[in-house]
LUMFINU-807315 format. One record per residue (C-alpha): y, z, x negated. Coordinates in Angstrom, 2 decimals, decimal comma. Each point is the difference from the previous one (the first is absolute). Layout:
REM residues N
NODE / Y / Z / X
NODE / Y / Z / X .
...
END
This chain:
REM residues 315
NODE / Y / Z / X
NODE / 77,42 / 35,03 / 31,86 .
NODE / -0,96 / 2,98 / -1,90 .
NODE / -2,97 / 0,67 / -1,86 .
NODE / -1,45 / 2,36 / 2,44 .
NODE / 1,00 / -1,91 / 3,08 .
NODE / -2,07 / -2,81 / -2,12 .
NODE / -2,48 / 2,22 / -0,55 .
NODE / -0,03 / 1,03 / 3,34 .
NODE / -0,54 / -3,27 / 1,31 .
NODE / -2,88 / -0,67 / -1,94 .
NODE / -2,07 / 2,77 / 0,80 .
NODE / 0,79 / -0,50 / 3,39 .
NODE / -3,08 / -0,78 / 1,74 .
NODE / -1,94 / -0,25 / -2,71 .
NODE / -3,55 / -0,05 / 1,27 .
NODE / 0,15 / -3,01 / 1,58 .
NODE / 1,89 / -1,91 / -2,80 .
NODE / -3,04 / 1,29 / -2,14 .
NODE / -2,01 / -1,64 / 2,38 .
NODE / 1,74 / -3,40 / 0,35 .
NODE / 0,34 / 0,07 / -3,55 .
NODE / -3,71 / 0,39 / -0,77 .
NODE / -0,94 / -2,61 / 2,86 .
NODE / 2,37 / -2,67 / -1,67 .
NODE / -2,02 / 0,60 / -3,67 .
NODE / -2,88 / -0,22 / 2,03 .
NODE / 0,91 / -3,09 / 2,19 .
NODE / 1,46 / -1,38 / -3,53 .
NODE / -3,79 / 0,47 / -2,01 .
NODE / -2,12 / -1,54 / 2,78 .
NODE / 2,33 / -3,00 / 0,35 .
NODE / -0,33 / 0,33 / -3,78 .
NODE / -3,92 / 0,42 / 0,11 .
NODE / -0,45 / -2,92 / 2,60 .
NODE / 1,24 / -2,66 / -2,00 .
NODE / -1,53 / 0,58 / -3,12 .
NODE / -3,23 / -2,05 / -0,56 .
NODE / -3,52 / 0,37 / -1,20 .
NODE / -2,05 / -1,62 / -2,52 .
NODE / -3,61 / 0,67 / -0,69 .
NODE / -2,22 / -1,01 / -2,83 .
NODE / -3,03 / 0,59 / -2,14 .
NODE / -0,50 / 1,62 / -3,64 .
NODE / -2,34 / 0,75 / -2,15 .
NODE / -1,10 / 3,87 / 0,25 .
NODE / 0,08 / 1,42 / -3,43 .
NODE / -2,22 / 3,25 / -1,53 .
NODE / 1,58 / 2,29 / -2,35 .
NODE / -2,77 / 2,10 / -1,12 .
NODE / -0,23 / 2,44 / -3,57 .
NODE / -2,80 / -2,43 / -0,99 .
NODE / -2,76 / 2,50 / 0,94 .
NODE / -0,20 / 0,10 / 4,06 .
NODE / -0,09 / -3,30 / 1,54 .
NODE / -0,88 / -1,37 / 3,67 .
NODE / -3,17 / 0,09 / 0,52 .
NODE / 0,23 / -1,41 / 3,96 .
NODE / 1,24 / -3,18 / 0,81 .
NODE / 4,05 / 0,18 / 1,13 .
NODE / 2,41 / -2,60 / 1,12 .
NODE / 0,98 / -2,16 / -2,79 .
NODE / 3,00 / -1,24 / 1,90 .
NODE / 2,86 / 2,29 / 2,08 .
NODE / 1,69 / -1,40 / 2,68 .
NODE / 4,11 / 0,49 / -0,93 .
NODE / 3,25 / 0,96 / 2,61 .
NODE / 3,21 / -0,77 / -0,78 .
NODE / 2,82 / 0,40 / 2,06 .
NODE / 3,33 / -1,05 / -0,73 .
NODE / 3,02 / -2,41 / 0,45 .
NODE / -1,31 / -3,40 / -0,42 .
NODE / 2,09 / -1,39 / -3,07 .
NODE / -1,41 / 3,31 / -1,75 .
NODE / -3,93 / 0,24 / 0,70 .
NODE / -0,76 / -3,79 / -0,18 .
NODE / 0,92 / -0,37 / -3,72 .
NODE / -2,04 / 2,63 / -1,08 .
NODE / -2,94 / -1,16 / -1,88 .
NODE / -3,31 / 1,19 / 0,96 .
NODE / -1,17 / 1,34 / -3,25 .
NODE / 2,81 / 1,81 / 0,01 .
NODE / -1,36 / 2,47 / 2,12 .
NODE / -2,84 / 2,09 / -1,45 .
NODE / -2,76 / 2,22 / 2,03 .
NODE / -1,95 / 2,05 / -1,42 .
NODE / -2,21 / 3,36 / -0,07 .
NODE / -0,32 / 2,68 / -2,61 .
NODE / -3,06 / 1,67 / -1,13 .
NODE / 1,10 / 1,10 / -3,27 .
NODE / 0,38 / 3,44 / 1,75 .
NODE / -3,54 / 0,51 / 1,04 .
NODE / -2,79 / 1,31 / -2,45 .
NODE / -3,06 / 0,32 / 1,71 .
NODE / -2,49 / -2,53 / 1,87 .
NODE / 0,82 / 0,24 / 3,82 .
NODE / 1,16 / -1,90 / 3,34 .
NODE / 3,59 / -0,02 / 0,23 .
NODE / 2,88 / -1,07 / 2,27 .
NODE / 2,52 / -1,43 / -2,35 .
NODE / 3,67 / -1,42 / 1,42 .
NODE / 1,33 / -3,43 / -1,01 .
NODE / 3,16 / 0,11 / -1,62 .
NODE / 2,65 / -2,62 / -0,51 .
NODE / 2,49 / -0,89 / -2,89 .
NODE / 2,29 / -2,78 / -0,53 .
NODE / 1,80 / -1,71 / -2,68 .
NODE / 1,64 / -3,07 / -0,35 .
NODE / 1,45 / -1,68 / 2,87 .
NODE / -0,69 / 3,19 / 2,18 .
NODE / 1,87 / 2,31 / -1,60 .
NODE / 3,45 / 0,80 / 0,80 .
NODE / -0,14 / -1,37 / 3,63 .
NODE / 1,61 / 2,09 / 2,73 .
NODE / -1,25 / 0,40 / 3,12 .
NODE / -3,55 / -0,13 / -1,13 .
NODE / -3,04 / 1,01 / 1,33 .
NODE / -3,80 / -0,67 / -1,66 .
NODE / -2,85 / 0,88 / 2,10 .
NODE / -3,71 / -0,84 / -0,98 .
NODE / -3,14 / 0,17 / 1,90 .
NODE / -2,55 / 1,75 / -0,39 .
NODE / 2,02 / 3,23 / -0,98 .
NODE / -3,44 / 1,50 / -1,47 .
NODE / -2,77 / -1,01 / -1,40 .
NODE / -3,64 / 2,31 / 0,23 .
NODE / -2,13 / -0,97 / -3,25 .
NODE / -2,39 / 1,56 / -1,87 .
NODE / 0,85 / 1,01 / -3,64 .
NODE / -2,67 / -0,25 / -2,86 .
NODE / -0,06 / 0,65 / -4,06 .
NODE / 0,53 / -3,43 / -1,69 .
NODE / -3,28 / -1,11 / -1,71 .
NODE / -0,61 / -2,69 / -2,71 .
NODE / -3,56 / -1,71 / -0,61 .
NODE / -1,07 / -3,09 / -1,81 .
NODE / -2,48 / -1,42 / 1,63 .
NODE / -1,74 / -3,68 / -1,26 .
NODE / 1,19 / -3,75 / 1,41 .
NODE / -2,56 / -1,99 / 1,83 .
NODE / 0,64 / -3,61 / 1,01 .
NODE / -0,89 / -1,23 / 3,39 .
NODE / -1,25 / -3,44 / -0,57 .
NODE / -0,45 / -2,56 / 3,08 .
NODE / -2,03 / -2,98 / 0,37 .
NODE / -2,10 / -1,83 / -2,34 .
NODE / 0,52 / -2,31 / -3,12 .
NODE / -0,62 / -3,98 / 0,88 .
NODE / -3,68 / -0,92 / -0,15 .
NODE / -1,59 / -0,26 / -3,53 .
NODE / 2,29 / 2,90 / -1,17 .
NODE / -0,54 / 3,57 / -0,16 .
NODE / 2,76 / 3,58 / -0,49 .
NODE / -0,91 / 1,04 / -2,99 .
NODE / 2,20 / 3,35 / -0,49 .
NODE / 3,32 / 1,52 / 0,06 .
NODE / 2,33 / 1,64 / -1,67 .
NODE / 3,22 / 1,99 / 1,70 .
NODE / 3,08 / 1,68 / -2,00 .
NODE / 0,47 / 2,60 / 0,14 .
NODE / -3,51 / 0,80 / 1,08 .
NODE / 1,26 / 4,08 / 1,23 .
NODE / 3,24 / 0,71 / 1,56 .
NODE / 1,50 / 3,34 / 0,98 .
NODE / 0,71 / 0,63 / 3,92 .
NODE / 2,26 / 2,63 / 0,94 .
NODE / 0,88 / 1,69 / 3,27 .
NODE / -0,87 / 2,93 / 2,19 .
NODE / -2,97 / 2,01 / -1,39 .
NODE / -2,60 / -0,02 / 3,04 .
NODE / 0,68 / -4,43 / 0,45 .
NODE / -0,46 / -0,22 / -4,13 .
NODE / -3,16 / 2,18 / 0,01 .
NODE / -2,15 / -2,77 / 1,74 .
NODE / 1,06 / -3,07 / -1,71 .
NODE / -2,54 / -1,12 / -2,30 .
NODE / 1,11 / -3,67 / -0,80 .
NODE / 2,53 / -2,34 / 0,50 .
NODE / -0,89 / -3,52 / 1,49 .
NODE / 2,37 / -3,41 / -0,86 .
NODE / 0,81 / -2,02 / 2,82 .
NODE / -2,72 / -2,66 / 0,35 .
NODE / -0,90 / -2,58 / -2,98 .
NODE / -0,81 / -3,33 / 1,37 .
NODE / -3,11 / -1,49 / -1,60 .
NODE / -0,57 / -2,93 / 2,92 .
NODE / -0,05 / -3,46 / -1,91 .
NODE / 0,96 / 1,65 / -3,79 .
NODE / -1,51 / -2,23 / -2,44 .
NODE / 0,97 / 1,61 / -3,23 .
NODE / 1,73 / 3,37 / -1,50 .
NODE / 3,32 / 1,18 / 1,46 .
NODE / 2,29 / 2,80 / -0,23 .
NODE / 2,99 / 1,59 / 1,72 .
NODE / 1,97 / 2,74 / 1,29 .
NODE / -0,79 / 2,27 / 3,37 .
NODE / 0,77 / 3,11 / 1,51 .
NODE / -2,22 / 2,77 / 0,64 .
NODE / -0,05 / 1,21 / 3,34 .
NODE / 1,47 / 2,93 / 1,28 .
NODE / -0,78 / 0,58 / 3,36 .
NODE / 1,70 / 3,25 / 0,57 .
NODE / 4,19 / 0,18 / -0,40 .
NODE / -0,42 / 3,70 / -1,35 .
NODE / -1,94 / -0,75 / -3,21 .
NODE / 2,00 / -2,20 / -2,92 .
NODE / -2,31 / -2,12 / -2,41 .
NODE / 1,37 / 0,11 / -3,58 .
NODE / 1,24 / -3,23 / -1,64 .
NODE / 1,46 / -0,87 / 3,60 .
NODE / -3,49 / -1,40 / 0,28 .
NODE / -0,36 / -2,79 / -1,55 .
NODE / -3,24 / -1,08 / -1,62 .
NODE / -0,92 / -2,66 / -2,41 .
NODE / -3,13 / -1,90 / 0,45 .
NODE / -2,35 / -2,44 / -1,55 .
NODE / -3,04 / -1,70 / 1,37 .
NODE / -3,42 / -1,55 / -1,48 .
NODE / -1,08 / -2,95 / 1,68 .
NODE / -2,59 / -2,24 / -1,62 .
NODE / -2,12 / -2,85 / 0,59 .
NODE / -3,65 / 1,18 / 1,90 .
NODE / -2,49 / 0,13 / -2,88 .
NODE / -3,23 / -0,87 / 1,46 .
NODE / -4,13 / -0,12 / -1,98 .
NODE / -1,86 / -2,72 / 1,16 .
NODE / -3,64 / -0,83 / -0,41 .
NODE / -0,86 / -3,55 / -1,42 .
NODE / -4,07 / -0,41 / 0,71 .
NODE / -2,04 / -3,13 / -1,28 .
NODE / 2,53 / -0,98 / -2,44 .
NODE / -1,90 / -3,40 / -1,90 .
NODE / -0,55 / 0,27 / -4,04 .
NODE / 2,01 / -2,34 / -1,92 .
NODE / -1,52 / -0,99 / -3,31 .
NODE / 2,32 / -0,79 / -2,97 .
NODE / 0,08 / -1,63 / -2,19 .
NODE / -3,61 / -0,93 / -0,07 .
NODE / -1,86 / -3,00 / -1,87 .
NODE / -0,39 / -2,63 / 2,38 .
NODE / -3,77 / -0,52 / -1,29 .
NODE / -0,87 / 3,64 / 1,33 .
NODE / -0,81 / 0,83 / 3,21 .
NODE / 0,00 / 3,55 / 1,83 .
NODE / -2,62 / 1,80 / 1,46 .
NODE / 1,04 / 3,47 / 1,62 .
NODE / -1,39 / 2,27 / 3,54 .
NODE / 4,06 / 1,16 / -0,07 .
NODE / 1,90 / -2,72 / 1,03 .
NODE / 3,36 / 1,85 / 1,37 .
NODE / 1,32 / 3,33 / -0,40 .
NODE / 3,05 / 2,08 / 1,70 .
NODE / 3,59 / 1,19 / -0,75 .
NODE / 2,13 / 2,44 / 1,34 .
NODE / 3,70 / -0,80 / -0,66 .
NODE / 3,30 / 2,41 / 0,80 .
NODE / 3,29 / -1,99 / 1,01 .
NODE / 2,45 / -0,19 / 2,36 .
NODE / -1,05 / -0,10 / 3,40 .
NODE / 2,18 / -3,14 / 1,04 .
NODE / -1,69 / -2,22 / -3,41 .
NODE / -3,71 / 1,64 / 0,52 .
NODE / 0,00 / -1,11 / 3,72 .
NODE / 0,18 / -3,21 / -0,47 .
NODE / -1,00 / -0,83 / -3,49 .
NODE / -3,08 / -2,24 / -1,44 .
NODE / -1,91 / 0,96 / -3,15 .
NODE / 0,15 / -2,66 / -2,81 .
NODE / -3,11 / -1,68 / -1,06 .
NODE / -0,59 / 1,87 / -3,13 .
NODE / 0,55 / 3,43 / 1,47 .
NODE / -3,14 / 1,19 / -1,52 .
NODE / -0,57 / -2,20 / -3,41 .
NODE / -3,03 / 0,36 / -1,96 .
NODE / 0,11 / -0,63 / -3,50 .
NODE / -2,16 / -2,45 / -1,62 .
NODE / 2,00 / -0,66 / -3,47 .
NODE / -3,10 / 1,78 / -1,52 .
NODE / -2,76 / -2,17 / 1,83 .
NODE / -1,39 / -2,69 / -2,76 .
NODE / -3,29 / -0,30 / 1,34 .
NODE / -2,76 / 0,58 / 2,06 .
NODE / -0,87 / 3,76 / 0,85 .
NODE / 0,51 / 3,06 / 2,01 .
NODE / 3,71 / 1,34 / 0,38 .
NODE / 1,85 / 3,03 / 0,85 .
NODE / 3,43 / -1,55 / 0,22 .
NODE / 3,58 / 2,22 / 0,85 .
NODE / 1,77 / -0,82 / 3,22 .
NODE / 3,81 / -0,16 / -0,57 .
NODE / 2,30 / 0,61 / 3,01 .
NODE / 2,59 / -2,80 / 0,03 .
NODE / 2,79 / 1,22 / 2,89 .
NODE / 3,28 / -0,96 / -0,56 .
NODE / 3,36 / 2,92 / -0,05 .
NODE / 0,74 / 1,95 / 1,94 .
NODE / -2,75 / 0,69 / 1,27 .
NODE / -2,23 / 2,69 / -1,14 .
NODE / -4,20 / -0,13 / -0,66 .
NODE / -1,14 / 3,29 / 1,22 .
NODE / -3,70 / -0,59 / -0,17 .
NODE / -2,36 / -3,36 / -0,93 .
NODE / -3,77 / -0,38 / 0,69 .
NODE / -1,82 / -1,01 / -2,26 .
NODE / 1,57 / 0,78 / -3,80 .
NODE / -2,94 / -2,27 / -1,20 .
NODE / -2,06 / -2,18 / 1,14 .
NODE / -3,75 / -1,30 / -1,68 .
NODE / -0,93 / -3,77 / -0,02 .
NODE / -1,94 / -2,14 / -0,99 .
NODE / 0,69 / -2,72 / -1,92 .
NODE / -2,05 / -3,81 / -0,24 .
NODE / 1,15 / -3,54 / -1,32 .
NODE / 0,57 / -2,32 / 2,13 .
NODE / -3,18 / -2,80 / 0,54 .
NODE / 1,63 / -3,29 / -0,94 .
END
């Protein structure tokens, strides 16, 4: 056979070997498309920003991911080795913007053939702000109360400011930042620890991932109380003397522990009157000594002398 009588033969009729050729590739890629599988996932959606616009409206922190393949090559891929993301390094001013979610891969997912990545949503519609840092002071948030008899008695937090960052108009109207609660139910003396401030909105970023020290005061309830017709106790006087006097008792206020105070008796020679210097019959004007034992503290004592009277005893 010649080459034109070859030549010849192949052109012969050609349209409708283009066709059958072109419904065989066809016929070949579906077969080839139906048996490949699918695998879908999540991932983490990641924003690439110039560090001066960021979102400023809440946006799916998850994407749903597509891929399609033969099943020895899509089920070894690792899922963080696909990444999604959107760009807003291009933008420059404050705005509302429809932004598209792209996908890379690395690892495992490279180099596999067929493959197809899909991801849902294909675009995301945020709002786009200037970035704005602001340090703004740490308040606890203390719960309950300290165990009866004790008392809070102060605080202190470190650091005591932070800075919070994020999109300007969010930023402008923080004024503090609160801990997570401090439980003071049942606390019977100091304590300290670690907590996290609270961030209630995913756009803003406390510095120091938020972590705050704290220490807490709690003390024993001081507590004054009033001591009325407290008896005179005479010492060291002669026992040939005897005492005439229109004050007979006096009062005390003491400052102690609430617990101890409660439920605590005066001794007999809380208010002692001095008679070292009586040696005979006569008139008086003795000093009244407080005798109260530690810790507890005298904070006033009625009378600071007393007057007397002093006779012999009648044999």
């Amino acid at each position: 056979m010649t080459l034109k009588n070859l030549t010849d033969k192949i052109m012969d009729n050609w349209p409708a070997k283009i066709i059958c050729l072109t419904l065989s590739l066809m016929l070949f890629l579906f077969y080839r498309m139906s048996t490949l599988e699918q695998r879908y996932f999540s991932v983490p959606l990641i924003v690439e920003t110039n560090g001066d616009l960021v979102p400023a409206t809440a946006y799916p922190r998850m994407v749903k991911i597509g891929l399609r393949g033969e099943a020895n090559s899509i089920y070894p891929i690792l899922e963080n080795d696909i990444i999604a993301t959107i760009d807003l390094s291009g933008y420059t001013k404050e705005g509302e913007y429809r932004v598209s979610v792209q996908t890379r891969s690395k690892g495992t997912a490279l180099d596999i053939e067929p493959l197809e990545i899909s991801v849902e949503p294909v675009e995301i519609s945020l709002r786009v702000e200037h970035r704005m840092i602001k340090k703004v002071p740490v308040t606890p948030n203390f719960r309950g109360y300290p165990e009866a008899g004790y008392e809070f008695t102060g605080f202190t937090v470190e650091p005591a400011i932070v800075e919070v960052s994020g999109p300007r108009s969010i930023v402008e109207k923080i004024s503090e930042v609160l801990t997570e609660s401090i439980e003071l139910s049942g606390r019977n003396a100091s304590f300290d620890g670690i907590i996290a401030g609270v961030n209630r909105n995913n756009l803003l970023s406390i510095s120091g991932q938020g972590k705050i020290s704290f220490r807490v005061g709690i003390n024993q309830t001081t507590l004054i109380k009033r001591f009325d017709d407290v008896p005179f106790y005479f010492e060291n006087l002669d026992p040939a003397f005897l005492i005439e006097t229109d004050m007979v008792s006096g009062s005390l206020e003491l400052k102690g522990t609430q617990t101890d105070l409660e439920t605590w008796t005066l001794p007999y020679n809380a208010l002692t009157v001095l008679c070292e210097n009586v040696t005979g019959p006569g008139v008086y004007s003795l000093p009244v000594q407080t005798i109260i034992p530690l810790p507890y503290e005298v904070i006033k004592s009625v009378p600071g002398e007393v007057q007397l009277t002093v006779k012999r005893k009648i044999e």
